[in-house]
C-alpha positions in Angstrom: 0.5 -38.3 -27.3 2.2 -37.5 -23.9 2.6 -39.8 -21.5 1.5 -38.3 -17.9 0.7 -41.1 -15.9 3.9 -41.6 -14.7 6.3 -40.6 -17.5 6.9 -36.9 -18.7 8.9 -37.4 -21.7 7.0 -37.8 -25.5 5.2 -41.4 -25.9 5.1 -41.7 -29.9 2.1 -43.6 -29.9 1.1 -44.6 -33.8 -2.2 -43.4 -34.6 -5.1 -46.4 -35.5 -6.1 -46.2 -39.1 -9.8 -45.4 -39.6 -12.4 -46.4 -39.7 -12.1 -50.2 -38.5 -8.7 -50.3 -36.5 -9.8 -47.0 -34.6 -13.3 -48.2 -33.4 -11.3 -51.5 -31.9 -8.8 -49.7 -30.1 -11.3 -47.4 -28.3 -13.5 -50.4 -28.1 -14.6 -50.6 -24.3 -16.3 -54.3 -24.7 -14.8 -56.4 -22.0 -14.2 -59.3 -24.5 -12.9 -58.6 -27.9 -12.2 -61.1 -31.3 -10.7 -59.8 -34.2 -10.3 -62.2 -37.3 -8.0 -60.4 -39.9 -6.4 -61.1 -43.3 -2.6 -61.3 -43.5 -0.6 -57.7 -43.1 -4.4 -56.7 -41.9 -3.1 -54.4 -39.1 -4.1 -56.9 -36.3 -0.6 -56.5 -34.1 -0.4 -52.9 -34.8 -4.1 -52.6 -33.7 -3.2 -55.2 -30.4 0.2 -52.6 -29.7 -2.1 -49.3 -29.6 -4.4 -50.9 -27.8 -2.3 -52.5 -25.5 -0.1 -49.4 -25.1 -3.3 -46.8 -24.4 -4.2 -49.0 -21.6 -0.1 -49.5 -19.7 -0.5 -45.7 -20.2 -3.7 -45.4 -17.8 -1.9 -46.9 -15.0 -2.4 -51.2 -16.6 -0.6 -54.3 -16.0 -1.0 -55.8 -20.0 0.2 -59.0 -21.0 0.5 -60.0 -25.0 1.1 -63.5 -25.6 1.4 -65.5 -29.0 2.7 -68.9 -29.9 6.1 -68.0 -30.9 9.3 -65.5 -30.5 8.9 -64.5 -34.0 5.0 -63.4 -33.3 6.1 -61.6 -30.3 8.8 -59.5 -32.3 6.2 -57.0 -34.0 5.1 -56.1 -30.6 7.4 -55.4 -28.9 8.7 -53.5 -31.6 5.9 -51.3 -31.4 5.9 -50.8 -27.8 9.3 -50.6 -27.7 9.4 -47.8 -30.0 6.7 -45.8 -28.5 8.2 -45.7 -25.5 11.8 -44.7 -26.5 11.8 -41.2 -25.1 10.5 -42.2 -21.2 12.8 -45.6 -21.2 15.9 -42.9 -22.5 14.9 -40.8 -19.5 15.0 -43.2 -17.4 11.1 -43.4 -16.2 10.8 -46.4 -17.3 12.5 -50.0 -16.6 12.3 -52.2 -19.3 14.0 -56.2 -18.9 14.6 -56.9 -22.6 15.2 -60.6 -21.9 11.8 -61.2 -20.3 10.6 -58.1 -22.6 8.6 -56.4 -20.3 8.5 -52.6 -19.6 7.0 -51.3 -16.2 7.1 -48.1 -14.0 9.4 -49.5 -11.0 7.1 -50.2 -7.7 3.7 -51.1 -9.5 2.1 -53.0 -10.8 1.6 -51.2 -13.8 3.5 -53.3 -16.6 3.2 -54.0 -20.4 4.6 -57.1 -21.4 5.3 -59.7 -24.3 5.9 -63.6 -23.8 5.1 -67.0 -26.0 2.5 -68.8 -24.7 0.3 -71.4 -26.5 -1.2 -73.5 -23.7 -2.4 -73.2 -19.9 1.6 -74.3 -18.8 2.8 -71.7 -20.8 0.6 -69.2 -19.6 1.2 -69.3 -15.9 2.5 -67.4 -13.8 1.4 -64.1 -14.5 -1.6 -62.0 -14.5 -3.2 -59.0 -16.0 -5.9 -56.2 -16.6 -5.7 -56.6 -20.1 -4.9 -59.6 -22.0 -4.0 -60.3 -25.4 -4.1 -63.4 -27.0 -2.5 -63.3 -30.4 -2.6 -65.6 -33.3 -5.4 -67.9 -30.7 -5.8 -70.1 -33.7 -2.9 -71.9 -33.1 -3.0 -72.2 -29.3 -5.0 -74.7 -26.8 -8.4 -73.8 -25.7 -6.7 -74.4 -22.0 -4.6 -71.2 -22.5 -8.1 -69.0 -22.2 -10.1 -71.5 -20.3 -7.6 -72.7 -17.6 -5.4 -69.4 -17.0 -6.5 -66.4 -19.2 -9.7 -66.3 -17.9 -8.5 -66.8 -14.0 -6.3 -64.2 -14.5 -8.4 -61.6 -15.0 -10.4 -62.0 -11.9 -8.8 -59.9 -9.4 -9.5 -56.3 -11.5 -12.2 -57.5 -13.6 -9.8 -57.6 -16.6 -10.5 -57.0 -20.3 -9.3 -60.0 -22.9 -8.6 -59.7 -27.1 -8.3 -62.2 -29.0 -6.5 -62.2 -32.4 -6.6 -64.1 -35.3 -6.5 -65.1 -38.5 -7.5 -67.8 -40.4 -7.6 -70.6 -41.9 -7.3 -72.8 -38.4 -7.5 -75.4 -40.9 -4.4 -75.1 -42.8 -2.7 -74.1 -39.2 -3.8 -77.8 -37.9 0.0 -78.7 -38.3 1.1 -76.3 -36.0 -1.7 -75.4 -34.0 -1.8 -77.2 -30.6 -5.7 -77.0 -30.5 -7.6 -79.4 -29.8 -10.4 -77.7 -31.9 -8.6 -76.0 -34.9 -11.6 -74.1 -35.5 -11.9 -72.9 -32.0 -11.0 -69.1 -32.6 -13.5 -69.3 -35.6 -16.1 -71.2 -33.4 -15.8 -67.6 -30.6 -15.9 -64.8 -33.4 -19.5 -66.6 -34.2 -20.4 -66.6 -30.6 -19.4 -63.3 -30.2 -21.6 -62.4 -33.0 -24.7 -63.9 -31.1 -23.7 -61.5 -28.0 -26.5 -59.4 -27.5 -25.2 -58.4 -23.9 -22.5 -55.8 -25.3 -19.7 -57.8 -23.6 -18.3 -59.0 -26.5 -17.8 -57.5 -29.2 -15.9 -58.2 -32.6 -14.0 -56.8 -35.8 -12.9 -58.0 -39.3 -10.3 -56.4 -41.3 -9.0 -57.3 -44.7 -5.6 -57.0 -45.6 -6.5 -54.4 -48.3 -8.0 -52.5 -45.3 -4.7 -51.8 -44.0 -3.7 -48.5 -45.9 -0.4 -48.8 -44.9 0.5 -51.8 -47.1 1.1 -51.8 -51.0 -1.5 -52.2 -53.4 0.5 -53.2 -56.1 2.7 -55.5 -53.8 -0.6 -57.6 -52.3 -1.9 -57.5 -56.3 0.9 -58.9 -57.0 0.8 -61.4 -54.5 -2.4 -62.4 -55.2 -0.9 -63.7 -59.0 0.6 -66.6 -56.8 -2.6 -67.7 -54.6 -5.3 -69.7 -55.5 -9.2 -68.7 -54.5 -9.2 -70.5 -51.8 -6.4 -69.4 -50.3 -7.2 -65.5 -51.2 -10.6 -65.8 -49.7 -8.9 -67.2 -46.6 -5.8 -65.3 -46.2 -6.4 -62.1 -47.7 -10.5 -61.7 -47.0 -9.9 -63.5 -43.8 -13.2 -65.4 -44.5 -13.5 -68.7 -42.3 -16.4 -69.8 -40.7 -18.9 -71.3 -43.8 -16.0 -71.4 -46.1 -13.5 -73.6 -43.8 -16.5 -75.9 -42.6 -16.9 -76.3 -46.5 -13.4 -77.7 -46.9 -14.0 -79.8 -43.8 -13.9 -83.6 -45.1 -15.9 -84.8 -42.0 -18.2 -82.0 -41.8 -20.6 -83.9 -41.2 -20.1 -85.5 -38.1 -22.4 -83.7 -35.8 -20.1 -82.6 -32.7 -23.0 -81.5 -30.6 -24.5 -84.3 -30.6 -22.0 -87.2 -31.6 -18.9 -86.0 -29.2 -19.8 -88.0 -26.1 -18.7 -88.7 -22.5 -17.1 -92.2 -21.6 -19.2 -94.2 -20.1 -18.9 -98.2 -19.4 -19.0 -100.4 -22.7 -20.7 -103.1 -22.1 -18.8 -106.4 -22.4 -20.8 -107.9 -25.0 -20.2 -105.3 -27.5 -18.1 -105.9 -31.0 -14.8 -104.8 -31.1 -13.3 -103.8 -34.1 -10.0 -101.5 -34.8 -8.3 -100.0 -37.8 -4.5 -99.1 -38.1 -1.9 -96.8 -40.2 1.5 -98.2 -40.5 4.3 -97.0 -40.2 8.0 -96.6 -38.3 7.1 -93.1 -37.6 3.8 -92.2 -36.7 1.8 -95.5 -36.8 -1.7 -95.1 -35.2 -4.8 -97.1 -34.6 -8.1 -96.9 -33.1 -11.0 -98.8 -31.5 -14.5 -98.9 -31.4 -17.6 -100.7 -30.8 -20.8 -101.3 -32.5 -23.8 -100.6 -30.3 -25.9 -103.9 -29.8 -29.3 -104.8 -27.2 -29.8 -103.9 -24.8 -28.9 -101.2 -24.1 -28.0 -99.8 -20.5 -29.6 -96.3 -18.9 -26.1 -95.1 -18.8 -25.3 -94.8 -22.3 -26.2 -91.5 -24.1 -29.9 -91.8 -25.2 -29.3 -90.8 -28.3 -27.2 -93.9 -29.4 -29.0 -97.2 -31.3 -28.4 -100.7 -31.7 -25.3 -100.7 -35.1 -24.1 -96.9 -34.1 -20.4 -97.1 -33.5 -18.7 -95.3 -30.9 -14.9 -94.5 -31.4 -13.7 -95.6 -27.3 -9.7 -95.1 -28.2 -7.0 -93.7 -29.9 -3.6 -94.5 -30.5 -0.9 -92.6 -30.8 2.4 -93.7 -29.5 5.2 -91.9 -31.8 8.5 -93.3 -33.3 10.2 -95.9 -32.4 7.8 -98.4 -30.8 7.8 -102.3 -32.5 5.4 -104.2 -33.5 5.2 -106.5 -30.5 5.2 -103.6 -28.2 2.2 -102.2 -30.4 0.2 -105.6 -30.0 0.5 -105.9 -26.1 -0.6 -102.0 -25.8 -3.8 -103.7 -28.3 -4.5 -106.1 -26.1 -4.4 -104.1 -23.3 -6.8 -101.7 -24.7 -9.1 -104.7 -25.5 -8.3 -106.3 -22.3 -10.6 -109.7 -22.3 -12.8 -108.5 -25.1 -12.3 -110.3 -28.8 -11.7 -107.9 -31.6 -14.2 -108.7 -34.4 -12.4 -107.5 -37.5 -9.4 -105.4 -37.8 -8.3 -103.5 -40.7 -5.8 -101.4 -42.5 -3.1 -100.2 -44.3 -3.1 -100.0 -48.6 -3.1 -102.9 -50.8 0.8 -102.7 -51.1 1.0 -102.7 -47.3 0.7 -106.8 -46.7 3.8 -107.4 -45.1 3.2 -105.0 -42.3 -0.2 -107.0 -41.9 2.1 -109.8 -42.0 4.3 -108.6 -39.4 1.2 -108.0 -36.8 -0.6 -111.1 -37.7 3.0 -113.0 -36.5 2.4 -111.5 -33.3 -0.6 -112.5 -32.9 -3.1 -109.6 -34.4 -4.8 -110.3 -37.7 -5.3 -107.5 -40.0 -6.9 -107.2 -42.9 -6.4 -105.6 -45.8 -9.5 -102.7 -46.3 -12.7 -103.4 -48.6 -11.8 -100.4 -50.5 -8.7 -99.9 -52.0 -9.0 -96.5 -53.0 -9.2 -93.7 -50.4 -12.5 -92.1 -51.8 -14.9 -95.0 -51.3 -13.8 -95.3 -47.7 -14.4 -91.8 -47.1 -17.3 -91.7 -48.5 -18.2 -94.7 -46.2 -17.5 -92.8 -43.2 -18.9 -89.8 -44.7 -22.3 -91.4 -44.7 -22.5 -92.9 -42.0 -22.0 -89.7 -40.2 -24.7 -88.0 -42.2 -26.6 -90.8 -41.0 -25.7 -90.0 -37.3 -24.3 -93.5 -36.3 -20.6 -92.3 -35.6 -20.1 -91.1 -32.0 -16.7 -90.4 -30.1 -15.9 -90.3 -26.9 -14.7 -86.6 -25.7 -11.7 -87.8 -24.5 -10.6 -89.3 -27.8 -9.1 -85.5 -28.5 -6.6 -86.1 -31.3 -9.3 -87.8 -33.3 -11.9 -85.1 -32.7 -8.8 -82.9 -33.9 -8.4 -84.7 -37.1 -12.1 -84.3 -37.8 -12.2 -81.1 -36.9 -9.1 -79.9 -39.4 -9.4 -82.5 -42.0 -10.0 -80.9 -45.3 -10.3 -81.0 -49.0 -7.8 -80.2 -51.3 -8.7 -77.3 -53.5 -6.9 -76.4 -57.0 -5.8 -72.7 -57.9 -9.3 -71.8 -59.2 -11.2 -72.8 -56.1 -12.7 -75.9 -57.3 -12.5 -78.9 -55.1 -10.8 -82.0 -56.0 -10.5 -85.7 -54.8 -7.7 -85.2 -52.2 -7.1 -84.9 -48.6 -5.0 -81.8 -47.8 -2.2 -83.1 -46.5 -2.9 -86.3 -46.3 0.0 -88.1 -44.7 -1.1 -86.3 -41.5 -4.4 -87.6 -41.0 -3.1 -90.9 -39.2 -6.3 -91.7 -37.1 -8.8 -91.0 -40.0 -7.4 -93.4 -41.8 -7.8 -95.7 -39.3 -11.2 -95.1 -39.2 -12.2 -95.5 -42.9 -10.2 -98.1 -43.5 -12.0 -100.2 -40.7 -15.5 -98.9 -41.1 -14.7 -99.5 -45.0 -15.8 -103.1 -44.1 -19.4 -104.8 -44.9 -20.2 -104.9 -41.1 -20.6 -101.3 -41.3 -22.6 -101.1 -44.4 -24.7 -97.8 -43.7 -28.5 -98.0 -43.7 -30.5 -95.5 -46.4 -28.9 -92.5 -45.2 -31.5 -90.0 -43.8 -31.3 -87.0 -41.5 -31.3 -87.4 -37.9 -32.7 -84.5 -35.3 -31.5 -86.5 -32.4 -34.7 -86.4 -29.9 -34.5 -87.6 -26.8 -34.9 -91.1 -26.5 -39.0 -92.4 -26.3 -39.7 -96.3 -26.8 -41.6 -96.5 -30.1 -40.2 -99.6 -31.1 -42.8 -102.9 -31.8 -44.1 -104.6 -28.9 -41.5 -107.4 -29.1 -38.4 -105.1 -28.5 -40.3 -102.2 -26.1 -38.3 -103.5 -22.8 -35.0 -104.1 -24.0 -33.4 -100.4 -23.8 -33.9 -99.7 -20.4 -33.4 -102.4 -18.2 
């Protein structure tokens, strides 16, 4: 291709493969998701893309979480526009790694970004959001989408999944955010949006034999996943809480009335120890709770988190002030091997106790059914435990079957907390049943019609 608008010199721009990568590149949808296998072509695709449009006179900004994601970007660019940056019709800052024609606006560039602070300060016609798996829903939400304003800007985003076994590293608060968009996208009848899936094996450009012989050292799950770049129904499969209902169950704060139980559950530990609160609905119930909620539902009101180095007593008085004058019903956690941490808390004054279950299992399964049973809600706020249910999955073995244990398991601090407290008889589940959530009507005997909505 040659460049003409404004360099004269040879632009070696890489031609799309067809017929997938070629229909997204020349894709005029405003918003564009493409979910893509490992080595599926999706930076390559991004770099053409982004390149065609700097050509016609753009300012385009590429971001992804890290230095290292950036690299095959630039790369491209960079090499595409060897011959007009040689001749000098072209300035290109290699520390900031941007390349623009000098007194325009007209700029290609590459940065790490993986939240809304990261983002700023910059704006675009065209933006590319790579690897969105792993960033913060803010990134889009709070600057990407601002930034396009001024030139009614185009946006991609890139991924590839699993979000799930990204949850590590992703700073989402939603690990299944990107996954969540590619099915909205799907439902766009408008022509706004608009979205692609490639496979690695769709890449030609890769070897055959090489990914066969990959394969050899994956399991199903992880080919299905990595390779096919399938997500949405298989990943909510591996979910372990994929039953709580976030519609419905994730739930603005609102005033807890004062006569409600208390209870918390707690995960030891010098490095990450963790706990979190909640409250068993009881009558009556005020107008301003969520009409959804019934006397025994639980509502999850706090989380936390405070990192390393924090001791016991320090711990307790950020309990109490959680509580504030409120008495904590029950408390709960840690394994059966675990009393002397319980020992340490209860000498400063909070008593925990050891969980009914002692195996992990049974106290999922707990909390498993009383989510089916629709009694779990959680505040919106509480965003690192609405992470952890959100990413929490099974562990599968090398032939795709599922077995008994939490992937990564260590990492799951406030879900522990929560089965091992609801793990207790108090929250004994009624006959689980499904729930449609209607809004609320007074159907109740004549002896409790009153008592809601007072």
């Amino acid at each position: 291709m040659q460049g003409t608008e404004p360099q004269q010199a040879t632009v070696h721009l890489r031609q799309p493969w067809e017929p997938g990568q070629s229909m997204f590149v020349n894709s005029s949808a405003k918003r564009i998701i493409v979910r893509a296998g490992r080595r599926g072509g999706k930076t390559l695709g991004v770099a053409i893309k982004g390149l065609v449009a700097f050509l016609k006179g753009r300012r385009v900004l590429y971001a992804a979480p890290t230095g290292e994601q950036t690299d095959r970007f630039w790369f491209e660019v960079t090499s595409a526009l060897r011959e007009p940056l040689e001749a000098g019709a072209l300035r290109i800052d290699r520390t900031e790694r941007y390349i623009e024609v000098a007194g325009t606006q007209q700029r290609i560039k590459a940065k790490t970004a993986w939240n809304a602070d990261t983002l700023r300060g910059d704006y675009a016609d065209l933006l590319i959001l790579d690897e969105w798996q792993l960033m913060n829903e803010d990134t889009w939400e709070v600057v990407g989408a601002p930034m396009l304003i001024d030139n009614n800007g185009d946006a991609v985003f890139v991924y590839t999944p699993p979000s799930l076994r990204s949850a590590g590293v992703s700073k989402a608060h939603d690990p299944r955010h990107a996954a969540k968009m590619y099915e909205a996208a799907g439902k766009d009848a408008s022509g706004r949006w608009a979205r692609f899936h490639f496979t690695s094996h769709d890449n030609p450009h890769i070897s055959e034999a090489g990914l066969a012989d990959v394969l050899k050292d994956m399991s199903r799950a992880s080919y299905r996943q990595e390779i096919l770049a399938e997500d949405d129904e298989l990943s909510a499969s591996h979910l372990v809480y994929g039953a709580f209902n976030e519609a419905q169950c994730r739930i603005p704060r609102f005033e807890i009335p004062a006569d409600w139980p208390v209870y918390s559950g707690h995960d030891f530990g010098t490095a990450n120890p963790a706990a979190l609160f909640l409250v068993k609905a009881r009558y009556p119930i005020p107008q301003s709770v969520p009409p959804q909620i019934r006397p025994n539902d639980v509502i999850v009101f706090k989380e936390y988190l405070p990192g390393a180095g924090t001791s016991t007593a320090i711990n307790v008085e950020a309990f109490k002030d959680i509580i504030k004058a409120r008495t904590v019903r029950a408390s709960a956690g840690g394994s059966h091997q675990e009393e002397d941490s319980r020992g340490v808390y209860g000498k400063h004054g909070w008593n925990i106790q050891e969980p009914a279950f002692p195996q992990m299992r049974p106290q999922v399964d707990r909390v498993i059914a009383l989510m089916e049973a629709g009694k779990v809600y959680v505040f919106e706020d509480c965003v690192f435990y609405l992470s952890e249910l959100a990413s929490c999955a099974w562990e599968y073995d090398r032939e795709g079957q599922r077995t008994n244990k939490i992937e990564n398991e260590a990492r799951y601090h406030l879900s522990a907390c929560a089965r091992y407290i609801l793990s207790l008889s108090d929250f004994t589940p009624d006959t689980v049943q499904s729930r449609s959530f209607p809004r609320y009507t007074d159907n109740r005997p004549s002896e409790m019609a009153g008592m809601r909505r007072r």
